[in-house]
C-alpha positions in Angstrom: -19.0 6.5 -23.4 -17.3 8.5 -20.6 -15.2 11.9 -22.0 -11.5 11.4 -22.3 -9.8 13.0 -19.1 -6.6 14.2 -20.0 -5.1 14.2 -16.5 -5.7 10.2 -16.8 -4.1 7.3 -18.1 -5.0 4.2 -20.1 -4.1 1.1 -21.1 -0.9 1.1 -22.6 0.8 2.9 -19.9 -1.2 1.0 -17.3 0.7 -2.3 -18.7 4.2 -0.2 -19.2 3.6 0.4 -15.1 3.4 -3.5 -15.0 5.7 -4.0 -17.0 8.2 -1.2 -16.4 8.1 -1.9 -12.4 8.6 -5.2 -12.2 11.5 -5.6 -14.4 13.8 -3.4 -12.4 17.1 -3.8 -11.2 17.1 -7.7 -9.7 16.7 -9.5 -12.9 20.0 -8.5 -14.3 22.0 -10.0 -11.0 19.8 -12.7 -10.2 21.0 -15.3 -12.2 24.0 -15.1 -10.1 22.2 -15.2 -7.2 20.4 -18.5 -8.7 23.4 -20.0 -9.8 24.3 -22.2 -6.6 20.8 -23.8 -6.9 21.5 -25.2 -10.3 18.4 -26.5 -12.1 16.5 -26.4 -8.9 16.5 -22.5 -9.9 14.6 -22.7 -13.2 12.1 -24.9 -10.8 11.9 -22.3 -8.8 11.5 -19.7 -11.3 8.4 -22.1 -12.7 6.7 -21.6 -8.7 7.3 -18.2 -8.3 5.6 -17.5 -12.1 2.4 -19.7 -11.1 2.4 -17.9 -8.0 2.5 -14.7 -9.3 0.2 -15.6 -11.9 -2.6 -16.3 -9.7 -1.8 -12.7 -7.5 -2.2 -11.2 -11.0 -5.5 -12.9 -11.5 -6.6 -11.9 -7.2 -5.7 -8.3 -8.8 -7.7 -8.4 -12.1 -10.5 -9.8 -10.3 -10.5 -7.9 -7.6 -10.3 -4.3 -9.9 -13.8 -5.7 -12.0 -15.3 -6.2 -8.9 -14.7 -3.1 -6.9 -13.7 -1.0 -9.7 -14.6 2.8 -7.4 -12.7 1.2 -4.3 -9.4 3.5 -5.2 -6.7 0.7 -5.6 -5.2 -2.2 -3.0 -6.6 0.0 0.4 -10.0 0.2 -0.7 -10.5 -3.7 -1.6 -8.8 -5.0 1.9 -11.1 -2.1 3.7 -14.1 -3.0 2.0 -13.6 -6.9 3.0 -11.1 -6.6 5.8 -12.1 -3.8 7.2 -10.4 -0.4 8.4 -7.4 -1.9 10.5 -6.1 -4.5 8.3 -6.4 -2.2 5.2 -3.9 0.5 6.9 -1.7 -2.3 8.2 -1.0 -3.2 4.6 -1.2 -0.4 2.9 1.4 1.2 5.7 3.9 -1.6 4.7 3.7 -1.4 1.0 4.2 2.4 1.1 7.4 1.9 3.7 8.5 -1.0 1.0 7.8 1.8 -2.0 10.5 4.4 -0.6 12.8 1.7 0.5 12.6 0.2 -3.5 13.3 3.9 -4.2 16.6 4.2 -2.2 17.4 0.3 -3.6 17.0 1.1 -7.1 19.4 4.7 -7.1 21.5 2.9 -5.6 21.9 -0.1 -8.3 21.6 2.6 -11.1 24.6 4.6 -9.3 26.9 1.8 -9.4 25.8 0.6 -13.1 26.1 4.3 -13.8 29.6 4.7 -12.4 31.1 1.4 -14.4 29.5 2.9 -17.8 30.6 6.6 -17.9 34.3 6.8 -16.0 33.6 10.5 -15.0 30.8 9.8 -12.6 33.2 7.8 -10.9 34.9 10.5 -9.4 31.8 11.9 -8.2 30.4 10.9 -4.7 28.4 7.8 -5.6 25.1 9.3 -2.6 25.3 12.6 -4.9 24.5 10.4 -7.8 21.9 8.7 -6.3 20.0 11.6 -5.0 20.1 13.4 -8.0 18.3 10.5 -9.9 16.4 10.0 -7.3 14.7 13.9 -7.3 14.9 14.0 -11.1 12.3 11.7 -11.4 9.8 13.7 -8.3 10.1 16.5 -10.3 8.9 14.5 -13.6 6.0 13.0 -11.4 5.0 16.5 -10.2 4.3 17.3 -13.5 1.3 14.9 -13.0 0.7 11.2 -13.7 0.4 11.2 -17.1 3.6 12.8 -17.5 5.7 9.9 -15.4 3.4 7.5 -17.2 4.7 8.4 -20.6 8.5 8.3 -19.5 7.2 4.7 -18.1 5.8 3.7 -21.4 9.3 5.0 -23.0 12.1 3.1 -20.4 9.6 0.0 -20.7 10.1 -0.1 -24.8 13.9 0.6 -24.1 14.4 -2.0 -20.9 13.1 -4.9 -23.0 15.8 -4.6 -25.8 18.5 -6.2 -23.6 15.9 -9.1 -22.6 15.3 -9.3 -26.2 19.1 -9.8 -27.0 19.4 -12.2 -24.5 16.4 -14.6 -25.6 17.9 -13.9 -29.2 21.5 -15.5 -28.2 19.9 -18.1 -26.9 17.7 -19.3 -29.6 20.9 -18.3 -32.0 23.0 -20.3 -29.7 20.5 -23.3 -30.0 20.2 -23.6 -33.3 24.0 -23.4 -34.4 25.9 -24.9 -31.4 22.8 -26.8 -29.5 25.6 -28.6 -27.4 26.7 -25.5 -25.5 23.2 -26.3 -23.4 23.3 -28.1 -20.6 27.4 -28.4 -21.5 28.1 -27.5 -17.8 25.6 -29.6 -15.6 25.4 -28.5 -11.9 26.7 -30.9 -9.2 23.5 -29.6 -6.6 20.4 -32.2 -7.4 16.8 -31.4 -7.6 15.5 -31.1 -4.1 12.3 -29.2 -2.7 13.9 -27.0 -0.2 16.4 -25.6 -2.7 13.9 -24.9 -5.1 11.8 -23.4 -2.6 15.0 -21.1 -1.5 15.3 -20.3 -5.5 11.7 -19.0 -5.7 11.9 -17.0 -2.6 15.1 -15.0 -4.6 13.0 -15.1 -7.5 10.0 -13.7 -6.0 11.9 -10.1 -5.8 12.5 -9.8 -9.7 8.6 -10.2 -9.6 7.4 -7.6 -7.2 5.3 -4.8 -9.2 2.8 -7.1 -10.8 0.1 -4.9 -8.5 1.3 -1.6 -10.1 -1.9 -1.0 -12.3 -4.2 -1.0 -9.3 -1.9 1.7 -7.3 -3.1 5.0 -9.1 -7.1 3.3 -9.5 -8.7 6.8 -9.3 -6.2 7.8 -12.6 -7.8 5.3 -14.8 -9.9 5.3 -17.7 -12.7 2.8 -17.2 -10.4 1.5 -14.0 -12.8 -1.8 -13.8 -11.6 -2.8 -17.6 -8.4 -1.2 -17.7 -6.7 -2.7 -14.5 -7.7 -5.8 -14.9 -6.6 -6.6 -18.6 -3.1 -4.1 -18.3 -2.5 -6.5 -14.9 -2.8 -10.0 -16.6 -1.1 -8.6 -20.0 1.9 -7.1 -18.1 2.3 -9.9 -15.9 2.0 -12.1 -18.6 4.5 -10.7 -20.8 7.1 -9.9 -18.0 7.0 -13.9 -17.1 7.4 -15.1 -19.8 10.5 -12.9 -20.7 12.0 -13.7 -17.4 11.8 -17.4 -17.6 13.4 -17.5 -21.2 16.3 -15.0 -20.6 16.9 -16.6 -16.7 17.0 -19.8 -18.8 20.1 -18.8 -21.1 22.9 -17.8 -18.4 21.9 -20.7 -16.3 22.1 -23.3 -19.4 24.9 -21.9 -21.4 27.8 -20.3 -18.4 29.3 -22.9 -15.7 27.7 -22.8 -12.7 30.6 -21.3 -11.0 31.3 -19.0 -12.6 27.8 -17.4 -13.3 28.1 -17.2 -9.6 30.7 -15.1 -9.4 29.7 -12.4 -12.0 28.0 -9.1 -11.0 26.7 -8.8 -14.2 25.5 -11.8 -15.8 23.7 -11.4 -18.8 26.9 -8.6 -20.1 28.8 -11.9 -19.4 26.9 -14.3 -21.5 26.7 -11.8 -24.1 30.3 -11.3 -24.1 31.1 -14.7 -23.9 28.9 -15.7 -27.1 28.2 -12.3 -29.3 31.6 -10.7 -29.2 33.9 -8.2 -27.5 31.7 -5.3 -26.6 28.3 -6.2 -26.3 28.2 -6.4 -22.9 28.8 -2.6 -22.8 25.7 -2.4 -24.4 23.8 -4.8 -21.7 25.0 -2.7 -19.2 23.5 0.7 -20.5 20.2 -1.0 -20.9 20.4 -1.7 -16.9 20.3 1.6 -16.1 17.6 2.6 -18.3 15.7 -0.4 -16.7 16.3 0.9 -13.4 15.7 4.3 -14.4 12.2 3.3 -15.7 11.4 1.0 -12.6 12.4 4.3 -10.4 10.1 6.2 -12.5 7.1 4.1 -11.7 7.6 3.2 -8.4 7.7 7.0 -7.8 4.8 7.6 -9.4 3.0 4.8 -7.1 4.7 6.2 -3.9 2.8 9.5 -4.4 -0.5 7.6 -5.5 -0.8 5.4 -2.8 0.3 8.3 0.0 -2.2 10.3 -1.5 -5.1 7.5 -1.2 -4.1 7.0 2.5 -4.3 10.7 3.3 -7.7 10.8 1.2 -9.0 7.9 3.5 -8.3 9.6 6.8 -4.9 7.2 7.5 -2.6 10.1 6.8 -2.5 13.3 7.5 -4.6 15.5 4.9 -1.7 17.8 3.5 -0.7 14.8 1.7 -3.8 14.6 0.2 -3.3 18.0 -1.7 -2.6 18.1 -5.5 -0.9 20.7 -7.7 -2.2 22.2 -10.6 -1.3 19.1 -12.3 -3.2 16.6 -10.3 0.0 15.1 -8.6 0.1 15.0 -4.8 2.8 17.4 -4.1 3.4 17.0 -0.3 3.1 13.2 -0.7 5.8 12.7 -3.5 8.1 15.2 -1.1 7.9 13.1 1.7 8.3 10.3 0.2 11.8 11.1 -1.9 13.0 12.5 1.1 12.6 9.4 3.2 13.8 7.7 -0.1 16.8 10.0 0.5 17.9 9.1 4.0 17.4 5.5 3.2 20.0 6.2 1.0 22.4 8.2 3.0 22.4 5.6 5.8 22.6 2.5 3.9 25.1 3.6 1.2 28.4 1.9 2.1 31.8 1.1 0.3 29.6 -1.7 -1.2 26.4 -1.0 -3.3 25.9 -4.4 -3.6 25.5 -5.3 -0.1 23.1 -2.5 0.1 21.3 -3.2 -2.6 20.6 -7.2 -1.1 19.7 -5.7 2.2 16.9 -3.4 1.3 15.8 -6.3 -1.4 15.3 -8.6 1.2 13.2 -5.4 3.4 11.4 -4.7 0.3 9.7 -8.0 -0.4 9.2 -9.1 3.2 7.5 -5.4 3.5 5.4 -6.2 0.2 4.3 -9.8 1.3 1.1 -8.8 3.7 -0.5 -6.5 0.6 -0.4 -9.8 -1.0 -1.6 -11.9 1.5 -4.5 -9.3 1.8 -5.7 -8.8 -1.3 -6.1 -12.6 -1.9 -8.0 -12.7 1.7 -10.3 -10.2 0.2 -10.9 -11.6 -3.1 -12.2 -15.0 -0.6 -14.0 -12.9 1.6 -16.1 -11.4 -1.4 -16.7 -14.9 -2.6 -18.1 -15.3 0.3 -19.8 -12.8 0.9 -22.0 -13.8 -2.6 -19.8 -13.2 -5.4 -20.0 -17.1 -5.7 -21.9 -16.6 -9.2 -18.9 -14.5 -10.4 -17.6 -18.1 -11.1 -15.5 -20.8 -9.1 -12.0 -19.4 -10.6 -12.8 -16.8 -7.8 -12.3 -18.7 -5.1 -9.5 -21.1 -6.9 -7.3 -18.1 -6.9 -8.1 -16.5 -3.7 -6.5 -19.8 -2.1 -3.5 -19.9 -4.4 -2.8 -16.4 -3.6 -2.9 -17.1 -0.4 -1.5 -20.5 -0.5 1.5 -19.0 -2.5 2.3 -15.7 -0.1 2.4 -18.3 2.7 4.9 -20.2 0.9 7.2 -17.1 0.2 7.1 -16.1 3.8 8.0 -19.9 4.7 10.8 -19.8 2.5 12.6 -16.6 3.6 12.3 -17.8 6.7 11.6 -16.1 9.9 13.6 -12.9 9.7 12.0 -11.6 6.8 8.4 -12.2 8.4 9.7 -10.6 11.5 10.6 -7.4 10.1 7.4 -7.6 8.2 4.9 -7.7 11.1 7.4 -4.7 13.1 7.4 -2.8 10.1 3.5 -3.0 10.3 3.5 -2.7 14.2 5.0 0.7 13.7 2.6 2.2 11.9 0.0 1.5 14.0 0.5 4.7 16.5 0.0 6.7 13.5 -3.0 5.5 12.5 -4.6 5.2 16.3 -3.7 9.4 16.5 -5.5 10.1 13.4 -8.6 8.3 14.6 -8.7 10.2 17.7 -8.5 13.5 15.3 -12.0 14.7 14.3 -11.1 15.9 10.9 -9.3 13.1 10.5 -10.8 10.4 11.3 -11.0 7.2 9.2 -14.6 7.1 7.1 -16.3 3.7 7.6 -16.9 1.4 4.8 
């Protein structure tokens, strides 16, 4: 048995990563963005789960199988090869500091409608200063933002809880209020396709375990059982409380509301519990900002320890967390900020959603190449479930480009494009140059 490490972290906060990441900000509007699909949405919400499902499982495996190869970039560089891996891992950690920018901004605006005084403030101020609180947390090393993450994750899933609670209460003693308000929109495959592409957003962290792979204990047990456990749990949560607005508030309406699950709550547990809804938003936000800092940091620092950034961002503080990479990144988080925030959060929030997932798309799409490529390569006695969800990964991440349709793939490929200069420079540098696998 290996020796506890201290400046590493385990299971339980491994999950709350999972966990805490992907239930963000987009959960708590999305049912208004589902709304105008009508049940074609909880179809959608049954793809996207499936699919993300089987991205877990590429993940899992693909953690037991290369449990030293430092996270995402070492398993597409061990299969892919050098190229590939930094074209991914370049977009992911662009999508990372955009998510950053995305999320103080929704917690700003939730913020500002909760306490009155921080309306008067400037609502960027407000933003940044969340936004640097929690690089100085993650300075403090990974264990430190992975115990705030375990913390907002216990807090975030209160308001899920309340919702699913409604709903079965709402069952039992008044089962006609479901389905009371039928949409008019039938069941067809393009809208439900349209729905899971929205859905797919609210999904987005289920790779969070695997990020900081050289910070955990016994990395090819511990990834792989936090990954399917946090995936599992956060799915299932989402498709009973996505269920409850959609079934119980008319269509229309639900469309219209900024705040959905504060107005089912209102509308069927009393006068002021939708107060209540709305402070647990920003806690969940606050939590998802937490870890998604923590992973920016951890995945700058394995590109700068592979030769794909420049070293500095390699260096660590006295308590292990990479100092120059968590900088950079908040401060790019920062300007993202300053030049998207307009009179309307909201519209800035969609926009960098719709960047975010396009930009997290190809880690996806190579990961699950990589698990096939191992398969292969002569992991076939590892066992035929290999394979079966190497091609639903892929199948799946080709489907969500498909359904956002070409812009978002677009912006995807320039976003990769861009970083390519980068990466050419630091191979031409001899103390920088990228080690071959």
């Amino acid at each position: 048995m290996q020796p506890h490490d201290r400046r590493k972290i385990g299971f339980w906060t491994c999950t709350a990563l999972v966990v805490g990441n992907t239930i963000g900000m987009g959960i708590f509007v999305l049912p208004a963005s589902l709304a105008p699909f009508g049940y074609n949405a909880l179809l959608g919400w049954g793809i996207t789960v499936l699919g993300c499902l089987a991205l877990a499982r590429v993940f899992a495996r693909l953690a037991r199988l290369l449990p030293d190869a430092d996270g995402p970039y070492g398993y597409v560089r061990h299969t892919l090869g050098d190229l590939p891996a930094y074209a991914v891992l370049w977009s992911y950690w662009v999508s990372n500091w955009i998510t950053l920018a995305a999320l103080a901004t929704g917690v700003a605006g939730y913020a500002a409608a909760i306490f009155p005084p921080l309306a008067r403030v400037q609502p960027a101020v407000v933003c940044l200063g969340v936004l640097w609180l929690f690089v100085g947390i993650n300075l403090l090393g990974v264990r430190s933002g992975g115990r705030v993450q375990v913390v907002t994750t216990v807090m975030k899933l209160m308001p899920m809880l309340a919702v699913a609670a409604l709903g079965a209460w709402t069952l039992i003693e008044s089962p006609a209020s479901f389905g009371a308000h039928p949409p008019a929109k039938p069941i067809s495959l393009g809208d439900a396709m349209a729905a899971s592409t929205l859905a797919l957003f609210a999904m987005l962290g289920i790779e969070s375990a695997t990020i900081p792979a050289a910070k955990v204990e016994d990395p090819g047990r511990t990834i792989p059982r936090a990954t399917m456990t946090g995936t599992g749990i956060t799915a299932a949560i989402y498709l009973v409380v996505s269920a409850v607005p959609l079934l119980l508030l008319p269509h229309a309406e639900l469309a219209q509301s900024s705040a959905p699950f504060a107005l089912v709550m209102e509308r069927f547990a009393g006068e002021g519990t939708g107060r209540w809804i709305a402070l647990f938003v920003v806690v969940s936000g606050l939590g998802a900002l937490n870890g998604w800092t923590l992973l920016s940091g951890e995945m700058m620092r394995t590109m700068a320890d592979n030769g794909t950034m420049p070293k500095v961002f390699a260096r660590t503080n006295r308590f292990g967390a990479p100092i120059g990479a968590l900088v950079l990144t908040a401060l790019l988080a920062s300007a993202m900020v300053l030049m998207n925030y307009s009179e309307s959060a909201v519209a800035g929030f969609t926009f960098l959603s719709t960047v975010v997932t396009a930009a997290n798309l190809p880690l996806y799409l190579g990961c699950s190449l990589a698990l096939g490529v191992l398969w292969w390569r002569g992991q076939r006695d590892a066992g035929r479930d290999l394979l079966v969800a190497a091609v639903i990964g892929t199948a799946y991440t080709v489907f969500a480009f498909i359904g956002m349709g070409a812009q978002p793939f677009w912006l995807a490929l320039a976003l990769m494009v861009a970083g390519l200069p980068l990466y050419f420079f630091l191979r031409r540098r001899p103390g920088n140059a990228v080690p071959h696998a």
